[in-house]
C-alpha positions in Angstrom: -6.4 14.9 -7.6 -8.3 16.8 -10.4 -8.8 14.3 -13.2 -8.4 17.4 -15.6 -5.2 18.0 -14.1 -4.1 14.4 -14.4 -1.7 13.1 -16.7 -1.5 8.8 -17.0 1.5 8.2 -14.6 -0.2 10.2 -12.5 -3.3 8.1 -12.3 -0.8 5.0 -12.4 1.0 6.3 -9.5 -2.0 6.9 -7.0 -3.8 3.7 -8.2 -0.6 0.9 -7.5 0.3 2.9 -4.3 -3.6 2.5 -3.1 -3.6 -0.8 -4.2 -0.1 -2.0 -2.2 -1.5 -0.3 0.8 -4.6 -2.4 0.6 -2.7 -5.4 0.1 -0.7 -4.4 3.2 2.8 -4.1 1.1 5.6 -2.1 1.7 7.2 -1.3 -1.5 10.1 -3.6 -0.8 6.8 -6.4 -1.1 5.4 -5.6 -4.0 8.8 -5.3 -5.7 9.4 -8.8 -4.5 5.9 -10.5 -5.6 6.2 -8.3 -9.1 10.2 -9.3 -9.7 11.2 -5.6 -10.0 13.5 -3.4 -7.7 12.0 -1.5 -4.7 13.9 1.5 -6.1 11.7 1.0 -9.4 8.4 0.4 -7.3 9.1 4.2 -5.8 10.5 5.6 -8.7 6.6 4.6 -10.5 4.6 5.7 -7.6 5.9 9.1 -7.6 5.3 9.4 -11.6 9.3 9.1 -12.5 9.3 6.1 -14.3 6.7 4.5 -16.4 6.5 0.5 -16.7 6.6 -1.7 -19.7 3.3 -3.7 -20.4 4.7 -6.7 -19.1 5.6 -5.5 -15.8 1.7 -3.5 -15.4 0.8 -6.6 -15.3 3.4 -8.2 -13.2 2.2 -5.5 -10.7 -1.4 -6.3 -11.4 -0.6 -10.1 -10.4 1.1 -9.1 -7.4 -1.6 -6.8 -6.1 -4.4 -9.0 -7.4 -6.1 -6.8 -9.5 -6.7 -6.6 -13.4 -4.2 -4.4 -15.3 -6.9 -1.8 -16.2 -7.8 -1.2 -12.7 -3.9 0.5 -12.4 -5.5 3.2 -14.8 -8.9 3.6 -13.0 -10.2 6.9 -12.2 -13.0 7.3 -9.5 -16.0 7.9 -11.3 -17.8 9.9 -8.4 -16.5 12.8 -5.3 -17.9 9.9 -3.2 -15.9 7.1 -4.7 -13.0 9.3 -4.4 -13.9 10.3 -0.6 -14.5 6.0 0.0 -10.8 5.1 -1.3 -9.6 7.8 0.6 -11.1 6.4 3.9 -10.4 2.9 2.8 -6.8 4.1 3.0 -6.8 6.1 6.2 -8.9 2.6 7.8 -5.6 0.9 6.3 -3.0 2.9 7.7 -4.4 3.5 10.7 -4.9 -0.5 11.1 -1.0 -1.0 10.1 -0.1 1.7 12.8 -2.3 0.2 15.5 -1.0 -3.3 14.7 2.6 -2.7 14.8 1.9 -0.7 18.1 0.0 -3.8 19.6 3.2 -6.0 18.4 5.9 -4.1 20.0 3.2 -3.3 23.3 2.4 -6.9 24.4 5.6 -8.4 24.4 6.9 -5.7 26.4 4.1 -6.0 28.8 4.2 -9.9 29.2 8.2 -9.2 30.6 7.1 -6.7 32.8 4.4 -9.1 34.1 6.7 -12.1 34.5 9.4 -10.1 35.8 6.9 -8.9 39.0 5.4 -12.0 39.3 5.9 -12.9 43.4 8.3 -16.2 43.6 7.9 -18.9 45.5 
């Protein structure tokens, strides 16, 4: 994202969706932590619907950053290229653990169920 070509919601959008994925949140989450609807929570993060001061920082405190951070723009190429593989490592973490999840239960049964008796 240019910053030229940036408008405030935009900046908004792309900073609280970073900042759930680092947390780990789903929308439906941070919704819950901030006391706003999910539908709201997607409705911001895709620059529809702008927030009142008081829930910015709702969303702050749920994500555990300060409010300014929300409108933070990276200051470098690098910094920009950093967050971006912050946020790959993330999703690529929340992929691999959801695969492990389903995986080892599944091989445990298969285990047990060929174990010899007797």
């Amino acid at each position: 994202m240019e910053i030229a070509d940036s408008n405030i919601r935009d900046i908004l959008a792309g900073n609280i969706k970073e900042n759930r994925r680092k947390c780990g949140f789903s929308q439906e989450k941070l919704a819950e932590k901030a006391g706003i609807s999910t539908p709201f929570v997607a409705m911001i993060e895709v620059s529809r619907k702008f927030p009142t001061p008081d829930v910015l920082d709702r969303i702050a405190g749920a994500l555990n950053i300060k409010t300014y951070q929300l409108f933070a723009v990276p200051a470098s190429p690098e910094e920009a290229m950093e967050r971006l593989h912050e946020s790959i490592v993330k999703d690529i973490e929340q992929v691999v653990a959801k695969a492990v999840d389903r995986a080892v239960p599944a091989a445990i049964q298969k285990a047990l169920s060929e174990k010899p008796q007797g």
